[in-house]
C-alpha positions in Angstrom: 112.5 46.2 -3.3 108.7 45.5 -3.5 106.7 42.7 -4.3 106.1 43.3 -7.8 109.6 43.8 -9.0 110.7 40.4 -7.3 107.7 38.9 -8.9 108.8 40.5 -12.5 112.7 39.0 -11.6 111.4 35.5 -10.8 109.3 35.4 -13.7 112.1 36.7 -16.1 114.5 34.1 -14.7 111.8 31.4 -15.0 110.9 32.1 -18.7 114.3 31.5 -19.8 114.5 28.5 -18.1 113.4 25.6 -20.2 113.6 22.7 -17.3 110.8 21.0 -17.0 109.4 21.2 -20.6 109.1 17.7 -21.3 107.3 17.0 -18.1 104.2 19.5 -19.4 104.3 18.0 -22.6 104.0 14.2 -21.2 101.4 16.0 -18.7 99.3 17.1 -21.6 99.9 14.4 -24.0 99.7 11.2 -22.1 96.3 11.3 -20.7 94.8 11.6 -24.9 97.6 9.1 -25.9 95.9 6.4 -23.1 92.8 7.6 -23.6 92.8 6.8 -27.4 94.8 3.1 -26.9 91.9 2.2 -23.9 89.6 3.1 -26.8 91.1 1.1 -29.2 91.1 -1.9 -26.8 87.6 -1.8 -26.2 86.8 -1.5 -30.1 88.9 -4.5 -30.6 87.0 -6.6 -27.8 83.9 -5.8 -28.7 84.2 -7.0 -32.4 86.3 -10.0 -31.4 84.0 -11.0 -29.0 81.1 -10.4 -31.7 82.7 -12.1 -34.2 83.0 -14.9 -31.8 79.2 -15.0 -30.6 78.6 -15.2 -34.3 80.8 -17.5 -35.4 79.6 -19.6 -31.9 76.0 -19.4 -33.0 76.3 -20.5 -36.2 78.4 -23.8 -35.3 75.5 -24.2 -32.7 72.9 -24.1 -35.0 75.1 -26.1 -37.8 75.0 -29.4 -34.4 71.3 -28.9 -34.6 71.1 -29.1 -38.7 73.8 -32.3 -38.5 72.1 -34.2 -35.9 75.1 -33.9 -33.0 72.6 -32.1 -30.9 70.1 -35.0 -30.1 67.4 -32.9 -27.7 67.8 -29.2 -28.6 66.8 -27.1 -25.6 67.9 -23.8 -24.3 70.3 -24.9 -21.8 71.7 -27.5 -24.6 72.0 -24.8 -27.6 73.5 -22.2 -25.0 76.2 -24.2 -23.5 77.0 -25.3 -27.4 76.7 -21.7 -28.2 78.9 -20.5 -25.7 81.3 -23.5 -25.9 82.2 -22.3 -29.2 82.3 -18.3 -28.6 85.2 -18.9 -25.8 86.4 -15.5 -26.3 82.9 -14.2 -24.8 83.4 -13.4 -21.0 80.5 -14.7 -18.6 78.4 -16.3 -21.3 76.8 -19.0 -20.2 74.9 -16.3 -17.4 74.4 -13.4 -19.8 73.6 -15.1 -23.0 69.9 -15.4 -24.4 68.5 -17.5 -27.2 65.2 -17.3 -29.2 64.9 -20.0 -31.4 61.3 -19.7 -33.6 60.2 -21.3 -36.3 59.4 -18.5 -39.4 57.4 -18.5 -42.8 59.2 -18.6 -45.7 56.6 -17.5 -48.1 55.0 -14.7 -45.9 58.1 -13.8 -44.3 57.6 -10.9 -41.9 60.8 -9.5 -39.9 60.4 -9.9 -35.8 59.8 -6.1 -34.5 62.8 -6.3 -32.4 66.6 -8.4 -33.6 66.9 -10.0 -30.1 65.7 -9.6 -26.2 68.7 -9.3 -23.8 68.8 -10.1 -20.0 68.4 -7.6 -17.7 70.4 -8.6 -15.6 69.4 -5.8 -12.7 65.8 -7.6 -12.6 67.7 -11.1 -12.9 64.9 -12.1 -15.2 65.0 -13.6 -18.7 62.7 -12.3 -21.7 60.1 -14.2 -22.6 60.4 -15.2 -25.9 59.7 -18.2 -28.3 62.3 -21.6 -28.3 61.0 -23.9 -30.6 62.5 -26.6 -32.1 60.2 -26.9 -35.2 59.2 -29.9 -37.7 60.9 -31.2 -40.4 61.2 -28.8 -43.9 60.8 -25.6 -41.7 62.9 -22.8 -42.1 64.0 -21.8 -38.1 65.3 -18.0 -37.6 67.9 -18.1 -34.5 69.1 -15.0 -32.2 71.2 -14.5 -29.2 72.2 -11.9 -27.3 74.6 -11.8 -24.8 75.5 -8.6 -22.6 79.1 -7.3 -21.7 80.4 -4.7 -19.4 82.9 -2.7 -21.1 86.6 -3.2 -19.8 87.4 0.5 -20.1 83.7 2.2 -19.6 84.4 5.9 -19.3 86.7 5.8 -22.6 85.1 7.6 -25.2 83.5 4.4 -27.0 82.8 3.0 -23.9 80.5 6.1 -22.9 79.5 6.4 -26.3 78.0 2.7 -26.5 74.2 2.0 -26.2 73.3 0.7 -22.5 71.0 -2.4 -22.3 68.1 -2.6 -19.9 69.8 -3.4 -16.6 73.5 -3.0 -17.5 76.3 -3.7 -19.9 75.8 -3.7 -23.8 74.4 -5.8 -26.1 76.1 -8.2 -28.3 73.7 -10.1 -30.7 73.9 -12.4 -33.3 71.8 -14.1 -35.6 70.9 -17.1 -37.8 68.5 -18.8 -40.1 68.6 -22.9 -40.8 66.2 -25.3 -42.2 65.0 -28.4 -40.5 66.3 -31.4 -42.5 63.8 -34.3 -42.9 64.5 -37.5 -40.4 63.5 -39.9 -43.2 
């Protein structure tokens, strides 16, 4: 008997054999099926933790307006930020604040939303953090960078890189001084 007729017989008694067909089809559609749900995690922690940083800032900023914030400086509105965005993993290190005082009448938006970390240099941006006078109108961002939990999923690669590393998460805010009178 030669080769190729015992090749023809195994391959003849091997396509009608059906053994084994569930294993190719959880071989082929397991790795999209995870795929897709790693996505979906990393969708979900990115807008919870966004929601958070906002919903952080803006109780932040709302102790400034009230007066529970008696000396507003970065480290004060930061730890207040990030006291409130709990969700937020590693804020307090990767979280940056620009507090600046704006004209209401002559408004002109900032060229840029916020300035990030970068955390490869270890060096913060230098941007403005005042704490302005009475009557004036105060514009408030923060931005905090995350590394993705699942980074070679298709949103993780698919997500904008920050200077340095992770992605950016930002939030911003507007408040008026009240008077002290």
């Amino acid at each position: 008997m030669t080769l190729l007729r015992k090749l023809n017989r195994l391959r003849q008694r091997h396509a009608r054999n059906d053994d084994g067909n569930a294993t190719i089809e959880f071989a082929l559609i397991f790795p999209m099926f995870m795929f897709l749900i790693m996505g979906s995690y990393e969708i979900g922690y990115y807008t919870v933790s966004s929601a958070m940083l906002e919903r952080g800032l803006d109780n932040a900023v709302r102790d400034v307006r009230l007066g529970n914030m008696p000396t507003v400086t970065l480290d004060t509105l930061k730890s207040a930020t990030c006291e409130y965005a709990r969700y937020v993993r590693n804020c307090e290190e990767n979280i940056h604040i620009a507090l600046e005082p704006v004209d209401a009448w002559n408004f002109t938006r900032p060229t840029y939303i916020a300035e990030c970390i970068d955390r490869s240099a270890d060096v913060a941006p230098s941007t403005v953090f005042e704490d302005g006078k009475e009557n004036e109108l105060m514009l408030v961002r923060a931005c905090v960078n995350v590394d993705p939990i699942f980074p070679t999923t298709w949103i993780g690669a698919a997500m904008q890189r920050t200077e340095g590393s992770g992605y950016a998460i930002v939030a911003t805010g507007g408040f008026v001084n009240e008077p002290n009178s």
